[in-house]
DOVOFI-743774 format. One record per residue (C-alpha): residue number from 1; residue in one letter; y, x, z. Coordinates in steps of 0.05 Angstrom, whole numbers. Layout:
// DOVOFI-743774
{n = NUM res = A y = Y x = X z = Z} .
...
This chain:
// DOVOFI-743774
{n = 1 res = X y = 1095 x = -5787 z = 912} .
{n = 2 res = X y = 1150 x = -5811 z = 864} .
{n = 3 res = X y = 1218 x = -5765 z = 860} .
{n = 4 res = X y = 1258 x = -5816 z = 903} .
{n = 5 res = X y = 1209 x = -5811 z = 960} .
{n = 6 res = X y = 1199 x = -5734 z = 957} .
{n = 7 res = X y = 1282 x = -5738 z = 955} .
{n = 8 res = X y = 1271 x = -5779 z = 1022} .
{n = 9 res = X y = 1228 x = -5734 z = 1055} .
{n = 10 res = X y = 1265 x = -5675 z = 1045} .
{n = 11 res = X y = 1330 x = -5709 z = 1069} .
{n = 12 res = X y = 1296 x = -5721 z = 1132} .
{n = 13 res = X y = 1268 x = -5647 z = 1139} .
{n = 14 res = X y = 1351 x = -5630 z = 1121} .
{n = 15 res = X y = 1377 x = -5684 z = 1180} .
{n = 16 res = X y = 1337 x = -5647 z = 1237} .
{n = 17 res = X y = 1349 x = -5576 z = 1203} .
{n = 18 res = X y = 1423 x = -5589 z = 1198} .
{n = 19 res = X y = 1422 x = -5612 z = 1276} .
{n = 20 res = X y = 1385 x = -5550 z = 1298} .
{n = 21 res = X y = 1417 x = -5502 z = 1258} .
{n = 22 res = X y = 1345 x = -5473 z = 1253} .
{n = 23 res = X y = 1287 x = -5475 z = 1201} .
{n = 24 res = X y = 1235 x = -5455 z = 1265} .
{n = 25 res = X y = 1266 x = -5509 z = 1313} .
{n = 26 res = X y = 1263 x = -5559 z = 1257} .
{n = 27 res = X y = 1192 x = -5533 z = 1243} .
{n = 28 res = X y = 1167 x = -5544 z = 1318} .
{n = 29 res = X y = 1206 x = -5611 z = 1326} .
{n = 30 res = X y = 1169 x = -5638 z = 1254} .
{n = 31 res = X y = 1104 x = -5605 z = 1271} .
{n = 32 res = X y = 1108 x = -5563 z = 1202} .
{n = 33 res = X y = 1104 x = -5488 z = 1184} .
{n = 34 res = X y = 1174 x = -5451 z = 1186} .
{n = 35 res = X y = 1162 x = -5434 z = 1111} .
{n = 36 res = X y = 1146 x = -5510 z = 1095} .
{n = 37 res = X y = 1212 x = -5523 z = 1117} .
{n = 38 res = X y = 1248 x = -5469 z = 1087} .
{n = 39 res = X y = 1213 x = -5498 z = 1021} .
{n = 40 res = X y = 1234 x = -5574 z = 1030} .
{n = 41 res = X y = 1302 x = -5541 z = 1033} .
{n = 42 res = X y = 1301 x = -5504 z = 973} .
{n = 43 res = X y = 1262 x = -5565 z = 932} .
{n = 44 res = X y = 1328 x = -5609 z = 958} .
{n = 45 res = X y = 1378 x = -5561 z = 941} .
{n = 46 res = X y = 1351 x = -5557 z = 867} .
{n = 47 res = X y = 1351 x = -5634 z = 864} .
{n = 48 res = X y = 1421 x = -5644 z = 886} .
{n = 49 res = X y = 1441 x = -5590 z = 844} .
{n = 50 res = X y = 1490 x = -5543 z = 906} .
{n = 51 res = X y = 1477 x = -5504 z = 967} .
{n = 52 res = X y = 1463 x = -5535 z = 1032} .
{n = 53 res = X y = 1458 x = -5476 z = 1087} .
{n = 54 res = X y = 1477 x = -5405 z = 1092} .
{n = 55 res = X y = 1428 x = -5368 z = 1107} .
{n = 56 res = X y = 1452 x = -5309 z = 1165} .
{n = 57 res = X y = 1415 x = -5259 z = 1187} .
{n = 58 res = X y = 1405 x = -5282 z = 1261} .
{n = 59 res = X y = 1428 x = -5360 z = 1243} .
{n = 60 res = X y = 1440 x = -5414 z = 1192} .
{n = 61 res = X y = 1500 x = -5442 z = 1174} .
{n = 62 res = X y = 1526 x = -5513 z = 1134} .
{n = 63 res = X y = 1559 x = -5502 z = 1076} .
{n = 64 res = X y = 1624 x = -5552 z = 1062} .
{n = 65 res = X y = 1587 x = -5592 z = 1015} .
{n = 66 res = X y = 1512 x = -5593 z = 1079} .
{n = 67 res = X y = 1570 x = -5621 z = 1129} .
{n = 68 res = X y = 1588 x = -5667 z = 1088} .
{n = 69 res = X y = 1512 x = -5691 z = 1069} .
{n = 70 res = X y = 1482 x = -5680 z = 1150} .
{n = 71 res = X y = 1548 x = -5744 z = 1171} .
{n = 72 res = X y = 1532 x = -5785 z = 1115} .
{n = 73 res = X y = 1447 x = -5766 z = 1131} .
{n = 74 res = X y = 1442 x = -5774 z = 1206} .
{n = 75 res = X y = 1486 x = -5842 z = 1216} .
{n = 76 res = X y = 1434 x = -5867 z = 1162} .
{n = 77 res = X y = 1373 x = -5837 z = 1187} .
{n = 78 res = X y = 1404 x = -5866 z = 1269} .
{n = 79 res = X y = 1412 x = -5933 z = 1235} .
{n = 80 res = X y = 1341 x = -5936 z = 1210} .
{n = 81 res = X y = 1310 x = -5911 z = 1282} .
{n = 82 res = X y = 1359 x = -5955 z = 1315} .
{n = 83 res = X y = 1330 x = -6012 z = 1271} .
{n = 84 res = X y = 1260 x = -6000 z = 1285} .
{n = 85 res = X y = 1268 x = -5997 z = 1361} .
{n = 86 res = X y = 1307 x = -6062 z = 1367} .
{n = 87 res = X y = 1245 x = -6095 z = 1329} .
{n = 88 res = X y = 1196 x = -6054 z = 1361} .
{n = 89 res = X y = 1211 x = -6075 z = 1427} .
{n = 90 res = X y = 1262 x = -6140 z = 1414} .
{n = 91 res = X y = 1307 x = -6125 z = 1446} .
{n = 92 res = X y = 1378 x = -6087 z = 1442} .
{n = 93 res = X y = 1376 x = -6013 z = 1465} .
{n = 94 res = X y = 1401 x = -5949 z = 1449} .
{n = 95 res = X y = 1468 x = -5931 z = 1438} .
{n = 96 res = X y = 1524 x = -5973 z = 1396} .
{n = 97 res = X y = 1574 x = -5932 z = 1362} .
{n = 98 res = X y = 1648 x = -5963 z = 1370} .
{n = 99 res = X y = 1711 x = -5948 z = 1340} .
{n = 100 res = X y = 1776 x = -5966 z = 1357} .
{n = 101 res = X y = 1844 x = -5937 z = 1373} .
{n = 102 res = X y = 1861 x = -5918 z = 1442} .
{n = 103 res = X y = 1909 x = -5977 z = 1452} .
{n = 104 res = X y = 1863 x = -6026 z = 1436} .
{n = 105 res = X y = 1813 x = -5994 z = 1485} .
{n = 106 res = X y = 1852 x = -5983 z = 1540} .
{n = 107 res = X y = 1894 x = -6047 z = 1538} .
{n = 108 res = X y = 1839 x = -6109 z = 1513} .
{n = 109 res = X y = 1755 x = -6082 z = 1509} .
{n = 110 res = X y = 1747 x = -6036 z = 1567} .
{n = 111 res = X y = 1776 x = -6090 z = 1620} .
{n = 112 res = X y = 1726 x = -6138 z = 1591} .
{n = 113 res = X y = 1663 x = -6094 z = 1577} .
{n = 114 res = X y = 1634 x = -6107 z = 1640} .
{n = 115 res = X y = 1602 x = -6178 z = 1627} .
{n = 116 res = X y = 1578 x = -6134 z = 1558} .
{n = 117 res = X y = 1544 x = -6080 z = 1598} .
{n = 118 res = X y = 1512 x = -6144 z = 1641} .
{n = 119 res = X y = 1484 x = -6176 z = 1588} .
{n = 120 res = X y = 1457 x = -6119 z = 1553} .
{n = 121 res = X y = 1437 x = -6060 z = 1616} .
{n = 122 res = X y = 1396 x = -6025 z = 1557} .
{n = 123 res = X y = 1445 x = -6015 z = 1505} .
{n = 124 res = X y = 1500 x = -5953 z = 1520} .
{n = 125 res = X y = 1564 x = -5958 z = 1489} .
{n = 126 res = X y = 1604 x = -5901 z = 1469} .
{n = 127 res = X y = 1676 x = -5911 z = 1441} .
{n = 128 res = X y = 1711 x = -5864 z = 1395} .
{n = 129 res = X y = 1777 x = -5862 z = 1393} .
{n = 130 res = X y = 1819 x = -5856 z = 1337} .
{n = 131 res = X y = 1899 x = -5888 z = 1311} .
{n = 132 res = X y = 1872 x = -5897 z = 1235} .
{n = 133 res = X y = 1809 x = -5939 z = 1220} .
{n = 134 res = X y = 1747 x = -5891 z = 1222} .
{n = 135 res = X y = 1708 x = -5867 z = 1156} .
{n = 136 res = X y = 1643 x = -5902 z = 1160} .
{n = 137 res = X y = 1609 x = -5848 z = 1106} .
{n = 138 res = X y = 1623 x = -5789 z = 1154} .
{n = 139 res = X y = 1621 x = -5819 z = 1219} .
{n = 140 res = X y = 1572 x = -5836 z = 1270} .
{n = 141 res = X y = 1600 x = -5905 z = 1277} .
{n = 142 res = X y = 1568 x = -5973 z = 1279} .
{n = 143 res = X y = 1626 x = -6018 z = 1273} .
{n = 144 res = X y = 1704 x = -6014 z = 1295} .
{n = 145 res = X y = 1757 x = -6057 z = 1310} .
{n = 146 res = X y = 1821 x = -6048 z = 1286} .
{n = 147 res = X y = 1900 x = -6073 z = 1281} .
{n = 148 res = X y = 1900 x = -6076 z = 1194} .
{n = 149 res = X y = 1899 x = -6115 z = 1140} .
{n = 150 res = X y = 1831 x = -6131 z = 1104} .
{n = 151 res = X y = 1838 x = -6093 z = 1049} .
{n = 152 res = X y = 1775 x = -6047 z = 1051} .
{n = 153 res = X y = 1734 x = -6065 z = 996} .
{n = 154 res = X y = 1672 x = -6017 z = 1018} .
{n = 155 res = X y = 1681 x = -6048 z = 1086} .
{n = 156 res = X y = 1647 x = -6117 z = 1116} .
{n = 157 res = X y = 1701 x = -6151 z = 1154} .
{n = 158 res = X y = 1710 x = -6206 z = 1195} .
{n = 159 res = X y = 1786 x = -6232 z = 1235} .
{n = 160 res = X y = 1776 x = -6227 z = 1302} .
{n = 161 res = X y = 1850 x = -6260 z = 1324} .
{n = 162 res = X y = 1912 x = -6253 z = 1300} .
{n = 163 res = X y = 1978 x = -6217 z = 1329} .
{n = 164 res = X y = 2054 x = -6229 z = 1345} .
{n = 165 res = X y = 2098 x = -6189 z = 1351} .
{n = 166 res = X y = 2150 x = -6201 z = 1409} .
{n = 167 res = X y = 2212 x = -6162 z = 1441} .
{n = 168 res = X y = 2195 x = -6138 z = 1518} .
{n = 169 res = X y = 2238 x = -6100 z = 1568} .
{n = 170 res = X y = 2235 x = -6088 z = 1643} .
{n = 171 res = X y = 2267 x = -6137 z = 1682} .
{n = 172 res = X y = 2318 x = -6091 z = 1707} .
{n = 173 res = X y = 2340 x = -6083 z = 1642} .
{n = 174 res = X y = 2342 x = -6154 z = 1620} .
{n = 175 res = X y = 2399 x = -6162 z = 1677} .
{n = 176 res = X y = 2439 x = -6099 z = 1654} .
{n = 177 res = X y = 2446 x = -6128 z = 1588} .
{n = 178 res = X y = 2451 x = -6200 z = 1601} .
{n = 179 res = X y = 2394 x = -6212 z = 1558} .
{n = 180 res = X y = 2369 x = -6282 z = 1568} .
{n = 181 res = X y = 2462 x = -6305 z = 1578} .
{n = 182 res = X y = 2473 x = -6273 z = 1519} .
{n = 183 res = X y = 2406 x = -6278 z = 1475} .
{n = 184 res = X y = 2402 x = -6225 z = 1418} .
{n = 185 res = X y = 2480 x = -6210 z = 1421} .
{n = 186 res = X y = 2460 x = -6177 z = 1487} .
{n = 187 res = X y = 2416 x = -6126 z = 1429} .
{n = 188 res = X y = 2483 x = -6088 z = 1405} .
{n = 189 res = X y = 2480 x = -6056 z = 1469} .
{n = 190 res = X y = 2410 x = -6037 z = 1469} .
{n = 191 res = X y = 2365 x = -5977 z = 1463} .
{n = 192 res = X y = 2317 x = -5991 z = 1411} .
{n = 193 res = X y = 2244 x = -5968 z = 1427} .
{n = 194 res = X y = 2203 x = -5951 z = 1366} .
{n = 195 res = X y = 2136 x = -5937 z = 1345} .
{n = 196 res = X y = 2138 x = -5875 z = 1295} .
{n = 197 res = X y = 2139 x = -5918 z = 1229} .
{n = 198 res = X y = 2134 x = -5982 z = 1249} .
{n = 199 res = X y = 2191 x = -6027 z = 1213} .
{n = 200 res = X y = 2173 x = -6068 z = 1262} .
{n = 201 res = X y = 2240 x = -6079 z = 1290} .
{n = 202 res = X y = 2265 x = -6102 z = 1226} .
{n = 203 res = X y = 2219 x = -6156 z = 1209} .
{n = 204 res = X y = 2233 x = -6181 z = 1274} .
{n = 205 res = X y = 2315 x = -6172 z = 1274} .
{n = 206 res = X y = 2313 x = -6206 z = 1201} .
{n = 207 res = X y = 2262 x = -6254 z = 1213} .
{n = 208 res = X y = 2314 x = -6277 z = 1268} .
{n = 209 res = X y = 2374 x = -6271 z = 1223} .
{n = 210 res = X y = 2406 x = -6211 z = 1259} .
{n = 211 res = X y = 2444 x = -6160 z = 1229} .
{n = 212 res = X y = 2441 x = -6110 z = 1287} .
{n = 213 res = X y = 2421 x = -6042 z = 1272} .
{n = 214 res = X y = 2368 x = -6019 z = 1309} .
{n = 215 res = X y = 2371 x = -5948 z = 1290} .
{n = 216 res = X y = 2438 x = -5937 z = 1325} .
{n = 217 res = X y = 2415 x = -5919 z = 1386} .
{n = 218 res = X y = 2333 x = -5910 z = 1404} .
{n = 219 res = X y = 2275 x = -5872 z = 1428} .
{n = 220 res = X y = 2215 x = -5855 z = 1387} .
{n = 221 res = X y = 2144 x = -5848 z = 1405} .
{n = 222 res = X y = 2082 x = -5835 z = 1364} .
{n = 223 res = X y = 2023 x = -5880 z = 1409} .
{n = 224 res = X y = 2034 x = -5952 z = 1427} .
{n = 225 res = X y = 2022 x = -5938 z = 1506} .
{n = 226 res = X y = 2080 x = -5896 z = 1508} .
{n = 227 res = X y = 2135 x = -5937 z = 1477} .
{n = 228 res = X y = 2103 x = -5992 z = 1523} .
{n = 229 res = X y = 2111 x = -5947 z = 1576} .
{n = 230 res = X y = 2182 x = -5929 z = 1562} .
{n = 231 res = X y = 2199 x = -6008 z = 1559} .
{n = 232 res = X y = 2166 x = -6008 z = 1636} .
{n = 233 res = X y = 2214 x = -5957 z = 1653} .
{n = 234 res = X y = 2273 x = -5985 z = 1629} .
{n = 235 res = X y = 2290 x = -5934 z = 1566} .
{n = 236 res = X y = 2302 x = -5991 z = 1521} .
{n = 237 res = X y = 2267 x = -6057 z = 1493} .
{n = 238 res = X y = 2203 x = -6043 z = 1451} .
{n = 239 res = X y = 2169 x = -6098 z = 1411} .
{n = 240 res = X y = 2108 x = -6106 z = 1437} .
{n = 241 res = X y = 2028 x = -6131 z = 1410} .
{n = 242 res = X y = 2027 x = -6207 z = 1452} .
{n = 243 res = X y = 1952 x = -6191 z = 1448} .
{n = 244 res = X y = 1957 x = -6119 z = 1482} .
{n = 245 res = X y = 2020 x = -6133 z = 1536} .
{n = 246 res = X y = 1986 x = -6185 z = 1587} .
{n = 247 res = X y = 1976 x = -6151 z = 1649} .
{n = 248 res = X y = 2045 x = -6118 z = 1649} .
{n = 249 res = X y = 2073 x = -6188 z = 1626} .
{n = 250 res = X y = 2029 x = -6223 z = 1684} .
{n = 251 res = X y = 2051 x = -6166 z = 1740} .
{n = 252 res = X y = 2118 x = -6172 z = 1720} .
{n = 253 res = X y = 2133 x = -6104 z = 1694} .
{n = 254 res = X y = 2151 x = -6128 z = 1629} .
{n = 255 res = X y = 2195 x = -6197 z = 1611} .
{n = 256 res = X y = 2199 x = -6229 z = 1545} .
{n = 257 res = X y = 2272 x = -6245 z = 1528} .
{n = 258 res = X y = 2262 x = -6272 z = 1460} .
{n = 259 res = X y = 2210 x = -6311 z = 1426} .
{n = 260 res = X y = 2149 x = -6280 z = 1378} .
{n = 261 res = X y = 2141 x = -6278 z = 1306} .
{n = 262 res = X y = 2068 x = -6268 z = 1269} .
{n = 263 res = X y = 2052 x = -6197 z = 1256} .
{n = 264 res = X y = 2029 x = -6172 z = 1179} .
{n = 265 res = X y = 1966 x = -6138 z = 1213} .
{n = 266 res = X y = 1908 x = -6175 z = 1254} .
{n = 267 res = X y = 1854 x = -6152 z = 1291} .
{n = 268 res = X y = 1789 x = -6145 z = 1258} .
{n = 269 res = X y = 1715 x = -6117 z = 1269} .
{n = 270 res = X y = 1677 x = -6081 z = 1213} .
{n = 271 res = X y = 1624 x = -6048 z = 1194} .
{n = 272 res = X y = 1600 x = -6018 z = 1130} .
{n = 273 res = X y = 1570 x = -6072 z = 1077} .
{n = 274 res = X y = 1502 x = -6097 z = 1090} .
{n = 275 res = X y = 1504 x = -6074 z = 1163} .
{n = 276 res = X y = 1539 x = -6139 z = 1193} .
{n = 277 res = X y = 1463 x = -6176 z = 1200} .
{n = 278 res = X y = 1440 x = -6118 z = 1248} .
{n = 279 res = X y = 1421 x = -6146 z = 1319} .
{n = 280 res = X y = 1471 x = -6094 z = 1352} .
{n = 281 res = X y = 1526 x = -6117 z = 1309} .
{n = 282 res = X y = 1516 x = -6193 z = 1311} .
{n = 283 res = X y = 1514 x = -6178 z = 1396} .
{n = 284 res = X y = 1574 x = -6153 z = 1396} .
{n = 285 res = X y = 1614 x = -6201 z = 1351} .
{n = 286 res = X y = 1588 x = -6252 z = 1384} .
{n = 287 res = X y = 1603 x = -6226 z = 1451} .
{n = 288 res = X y = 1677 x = -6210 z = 1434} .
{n = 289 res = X y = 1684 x = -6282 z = 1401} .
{n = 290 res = X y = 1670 x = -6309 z = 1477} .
{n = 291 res = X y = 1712 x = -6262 z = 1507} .
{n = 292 res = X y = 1769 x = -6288 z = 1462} .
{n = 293 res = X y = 1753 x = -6367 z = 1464} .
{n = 294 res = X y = 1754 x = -6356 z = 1539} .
């Protein structure tokens, strides 16, 4: 056995070690001795060259740099067995890893997942949540979605549709400020709803030639569903995602006093590099594709 190969096999002794936080689990689960295990360890500590566990008396432990390996390890190790079963049995089951941020979620995929969950009954989904685009090295993830621009050279990429941005109130507050009579002079009177650093606000106020300051008089929020919420309850005027505001827009909790103009980010699913031909991948983006051509 060549030293890449041994290097293999003791990486897959240190992925179920590192789950079970014990050498005589690990041992029983890979049908070896506890001391075979505790010397697979050893050999792959000395060819990485730094410590992996510390070694309690009643328990193990990861050291920074074993926490790091056992993310980057058991995605790869999942990925393989996930592999194998699709082409061992042809057909898409198991679980698919997605991350997105809890706008996106809430507002566009889970209101469409059920013709997903139809089409594949074998294949659970689990979302993970998260605002910034997930780390693919350290994360359990299979691919994400996310509001950015394409800039992520050790990612695989792909546009999924693109995004406006447009102003949107309650209706109630449309009429107290004369909004659609008075047009954007009907904005020196307004509370400004913002997303915590968006500039949002002014691309759109420049982009329509408006010197109104938008900073005059606002409310701030941190997550996208609450300065969308704010806008419901007539706090202000937020600028809304066109892509992420349809059923308040279609129930009439929300109007749309001015027109749109193209956001700087898009939507996009990735993956890491070489992962976008898996079958669990390609089922996916080809599923959303219909959902948006629909």
């Amino acid at each position: 056995m060549d030293k890449q190969q041994i290097l293999m096999a003791n990486m897959h002794v240190f992925n179920i070690a590192a789950r079970e936080l014990s050498f005589t689990k690990a041992a029983s689960y890979l049908n070896m001795s506890q001391s075979a295990v505790s010397h697979r360890i050893k050999n792959l500590e000395q060819q990485l060259g730094f410590k992996l566990f510390i070694r309690l008396t009643r328990k193990l432990e990861l050291t920074p740099e074993g926490i790091r390996l056992k993310m980057a390890v058991s995605q790869s190790f999942d990925a393989i067995y996930s592999e194998l079963n699709d082409i061992k049995h042809n057909e898409l089951s198991g679980e698919l890893f997605i991350g997105t941020s809890n706008n996106f979620a809430a507002s566009w995929l889970i209101p469409r997942l059920t013709s997903f969950q139809k089409r594949y009954p074998n294949l659970d989904v689990r979302i993970q949540v998260k605002d910034s685009i997930h780390d693919f090295r350290y994360e359990p993830i299979d691919l994400a979605i996310y509001y950015i621009k394409p800039n992520h050279p050790d990612l695989h990429t792909e546009l999924l549709f693109n995004e406006n941005l447009i102003p949107v109130c309650s209706p109630q507050y449309a009429q107290q400020l004369g909004l659609i009579e008075k047009g954007i002079k009907g904005l020196e009177e307004a509370t400004f709803i913002h997303r915590t650093q968006s500039k949002a606000w002014p691309r759109w106020l420049t982009a329509n030639n408006s010197d109104i300051d938008c900073y005059q008089k606002t409310y701030s929020f941190n997550q996208s569903n609450l300065y969308i919420t704010a806008a419901i309850n007539s706090l202000g005027i937020a600028i809304g995602r066109q892509q992420l505001i349809e059923k308040p827009l279609a129930s009439g909790q929300l109007v749309t006093p001015f027109s749109a103009i193209p956001s700087d980010l898009n939507y996009y699913i990735a993956c890491m590099k070489g992962m976008e031909k898996r079958p669990k991948y390609l089922a996916f983006k080809n599923w959303l594709q219909e959902q948006i051509d629909m």
